[in-house]
Each structure stands twice: as C-alpha cells, then as structure tokens.
C-alpha positions in Angstrom: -2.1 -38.0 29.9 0.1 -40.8 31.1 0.2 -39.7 35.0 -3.6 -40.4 34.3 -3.7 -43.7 32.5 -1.0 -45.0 35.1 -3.4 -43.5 38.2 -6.6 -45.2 36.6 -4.8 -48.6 35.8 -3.0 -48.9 39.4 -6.2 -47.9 41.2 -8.7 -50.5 38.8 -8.2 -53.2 41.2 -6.6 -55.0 38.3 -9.6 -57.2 36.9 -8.7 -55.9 33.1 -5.4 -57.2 33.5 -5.7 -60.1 35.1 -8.4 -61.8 32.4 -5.9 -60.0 30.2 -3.2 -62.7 31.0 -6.0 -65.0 31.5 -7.3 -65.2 28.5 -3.9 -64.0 26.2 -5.3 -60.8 25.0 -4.3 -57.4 26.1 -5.7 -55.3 29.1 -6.6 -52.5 27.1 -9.1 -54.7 24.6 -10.6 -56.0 27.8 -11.3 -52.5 29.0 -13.4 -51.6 25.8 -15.1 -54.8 25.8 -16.1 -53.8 29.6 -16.9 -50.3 28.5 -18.7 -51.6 25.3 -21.0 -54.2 26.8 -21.7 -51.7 29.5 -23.5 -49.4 27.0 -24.9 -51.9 25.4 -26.0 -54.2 28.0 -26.9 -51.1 30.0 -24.7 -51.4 32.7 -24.4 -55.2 33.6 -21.0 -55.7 32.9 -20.5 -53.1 36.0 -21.6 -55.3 38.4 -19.7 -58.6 36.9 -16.7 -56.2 36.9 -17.2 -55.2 40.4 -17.7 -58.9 41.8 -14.4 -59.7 40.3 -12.8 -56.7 41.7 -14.3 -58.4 44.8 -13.4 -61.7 44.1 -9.6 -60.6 43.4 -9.2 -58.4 46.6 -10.1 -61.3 48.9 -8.2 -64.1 46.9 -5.0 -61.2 47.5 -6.2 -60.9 51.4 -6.3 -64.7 51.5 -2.5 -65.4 50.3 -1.2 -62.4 52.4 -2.6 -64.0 55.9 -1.5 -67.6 55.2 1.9 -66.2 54.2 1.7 -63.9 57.6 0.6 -67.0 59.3 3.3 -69.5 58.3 6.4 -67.1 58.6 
C-alpha cells in the first residue's frame, strides 16, 4: 500500500503539496478537499487542479532554462 501512495504522490504533479506548504496545512487534507469539492461541485475542482498542475510544470520549465541559460 505504500509503493502505491508514494507512486501516486510522485506522479500528482505536486499541486496538493505545494498549496500544502502554501497555505500551512498538510497535503493529504488538500487531497480530500480536492476529492470532496469534486463530488460535490461535480467535477470543477478537476479542471482548477489540472490548470495548476499546468501552471506548476511550466513555472519548473521556466527556472530550469534560465539556469541552463546562465551556466
């Protein structure tokens, strides 16, 4: 069960985690909250979750080439 939490965390893109630390509460309350609104708000909170995935990825991208760039 924890090769599976650890796969599922590490391939997440990381949004729980990083409001997580944002906000001061841990990852795992923001993944129920995510899961909660989802059923309630029928699915909306997927698409705000998959814009920030987004979001994340390219700031990520961003640092990496102006680090490539200025070594």
């Amino acid at each position: 069960m924890k090769r599976i939490r650890q796969l599922l965390e590490q391939s997440a893109f990381g949004v729980c985690h990083y409001l997580g630390d944002r906000i001061g509460v841990s990852s795992s309350r923001v993944r129920l909250y995510f899961i909660y609104g989802t059923f309630v708000a029928l699915g909306s909170p997927i698409l705000i979750y998959l814009v920030a995935a987004f979001w994340l990825n390219f700031k990520r991208y961003l640092r990496r080439s102006r680090q490539f760039f200025w070594q």
